[in-house]
N, C-alpha and C positions, 0 to 999 in steps of 0.2 A: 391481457395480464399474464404475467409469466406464474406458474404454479409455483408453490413453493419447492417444492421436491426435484425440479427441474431449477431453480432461481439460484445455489451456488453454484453448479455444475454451466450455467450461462454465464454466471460472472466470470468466469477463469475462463473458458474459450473464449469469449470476447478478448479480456485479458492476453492470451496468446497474440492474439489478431491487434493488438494494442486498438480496441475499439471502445474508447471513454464513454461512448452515450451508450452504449448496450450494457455496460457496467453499470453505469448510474441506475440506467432503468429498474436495474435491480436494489436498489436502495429504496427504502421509504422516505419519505419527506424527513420523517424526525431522527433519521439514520443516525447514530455516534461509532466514531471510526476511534481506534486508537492502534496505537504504536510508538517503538522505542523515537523512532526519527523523527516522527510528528507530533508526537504526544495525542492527549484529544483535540479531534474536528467534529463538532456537529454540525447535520442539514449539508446545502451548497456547501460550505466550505472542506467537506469530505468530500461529497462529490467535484468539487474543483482540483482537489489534491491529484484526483485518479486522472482528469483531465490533462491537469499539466505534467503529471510524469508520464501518462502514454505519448501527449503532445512530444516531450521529451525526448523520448527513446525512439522516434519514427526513423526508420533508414539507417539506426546502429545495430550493432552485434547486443541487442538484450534478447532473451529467451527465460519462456519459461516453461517449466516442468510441476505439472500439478497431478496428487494421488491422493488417495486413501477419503475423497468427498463422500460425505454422509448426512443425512439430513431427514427430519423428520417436519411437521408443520409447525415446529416451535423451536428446533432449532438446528444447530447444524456446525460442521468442522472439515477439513480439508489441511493437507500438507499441501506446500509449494516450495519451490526454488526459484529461485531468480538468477541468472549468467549474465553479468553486462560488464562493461566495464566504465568505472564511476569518471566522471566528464571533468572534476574538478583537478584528479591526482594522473588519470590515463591507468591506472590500477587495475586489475581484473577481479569482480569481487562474483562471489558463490554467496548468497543467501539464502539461508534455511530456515522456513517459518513455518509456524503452526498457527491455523486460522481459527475462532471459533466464531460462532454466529446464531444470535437470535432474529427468530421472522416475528413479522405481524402483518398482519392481511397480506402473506403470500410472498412480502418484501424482507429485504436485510435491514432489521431496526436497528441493530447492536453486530460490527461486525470491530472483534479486535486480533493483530498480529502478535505473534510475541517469537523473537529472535534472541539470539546472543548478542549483544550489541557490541560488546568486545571484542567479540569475534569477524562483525564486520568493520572493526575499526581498526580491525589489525590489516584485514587486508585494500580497506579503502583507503586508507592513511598510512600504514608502512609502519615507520619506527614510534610518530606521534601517536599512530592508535593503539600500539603495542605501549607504549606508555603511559596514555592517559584516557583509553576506549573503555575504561574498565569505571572510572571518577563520575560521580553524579555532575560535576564541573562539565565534564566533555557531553555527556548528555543534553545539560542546560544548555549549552552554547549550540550542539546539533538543532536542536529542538527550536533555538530562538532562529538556527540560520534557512533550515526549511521551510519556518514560516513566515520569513521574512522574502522567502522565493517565490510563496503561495500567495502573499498578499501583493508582489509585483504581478505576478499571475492572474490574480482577480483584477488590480487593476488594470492591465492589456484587453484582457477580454468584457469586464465590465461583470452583470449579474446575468448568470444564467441556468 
C-alpha cells in the first residue's frame, strides 16, 4: 500500500510516464474525480477516465510538469501543467490546473481539478472557444462530449 504522504507525489510521476494503473492504484474504491471537462466521475468511471486519456496520449507530444505537491494524512494539493496538443482541432493547448485532494486509508477519495476553462477553450478551439468557452452552454456540451468518449471507452475495454 502506498502511504499517504508519498500517494499524490506517485500519482503525477506515474502521470508523467502516462502509467494509468499506477494512478488508479492510487485512488480508493469510492474516489470522486471532478473537473471543468468531465464534470463528476465516481469509483471506475474516474479511474477509467485517467485510463483512456493516458491510453490516448501514448506516442504524442503530451507533457506534463507538476510542482508545489503537499500533503498531509487527510489531505493534499499539487500544481500541474499539461502541453499537448488537442487531437480533435491539431491546436497546441497549455493547461494550468490546481489539484486538491482528500485521502482515506492512505488513498485519493476526493480528488478535484480546477482550470480556467475559457481559457482552454480559447486555445483548444480558436475562435469558437474564444466565443463561447466562457457559456455554461460550451461547458454542458464539453461535459456531455467527454463522457460520451468515456462511456465508448468503458465499452472497448469492458469493467475494470
Amino acid at each position: 500500500m502506498i502511504k499517504s504522504e508519498n500517494c499524490i507525489a506517485t500519482f503525477y510521476m506515474a502521470f508523467k510516464e502516462l502509467d494509468a494503473e499506477t494512478m488508479v492504484s492510487c485512488y480508493h474504491e469510492e474516489v470522486q474525480f471532478e473537473d471543468p471537462a468531465f464534470g463528476m466521475l465516481d469509483g471506475v468511471r474516474a479511474k477509467n477516465m485517467w485510463r483512456m486519456l493516458c491510453s490516448s496520449q501514448q506516442g504524442r507530444d503530451f507533457i506534463v510538469a507538476v510542482s508545489d505537491i503537499s500533503c498531509d494524512s487527510q489531505t493534499g494539493k499539487a500544481h500541474w501543467e499539461a502541453f499537448y496538443t488537442f487531437s480533435k482541432t491539431g491546436r497546441k493547448v497549455h493547461n494550468i490546473i490546481d489539484a486538491k485532494f482528500e485521502l482515506k486509508d492512505g488513498k485519493i477519495i476526493r480528488h478535484t481539478d480546477r482550470f480556467s476553462l475559457y481559457r482552454w477553450a480559447k486555445q483548444a478551439f480558436g475562435i469558437s472557444g474564444l466565443l463561447l468557452g466562457w457559456t455554461p452552454f460550451f461547458r454542458k456540451k464539453l461535459q456531455r462530449q467527454t463522457n460520451r468518449l468515456l462511456d465508448k471507452f468503458e465499452q472497448k475495454v469492458g469493467d475494470t
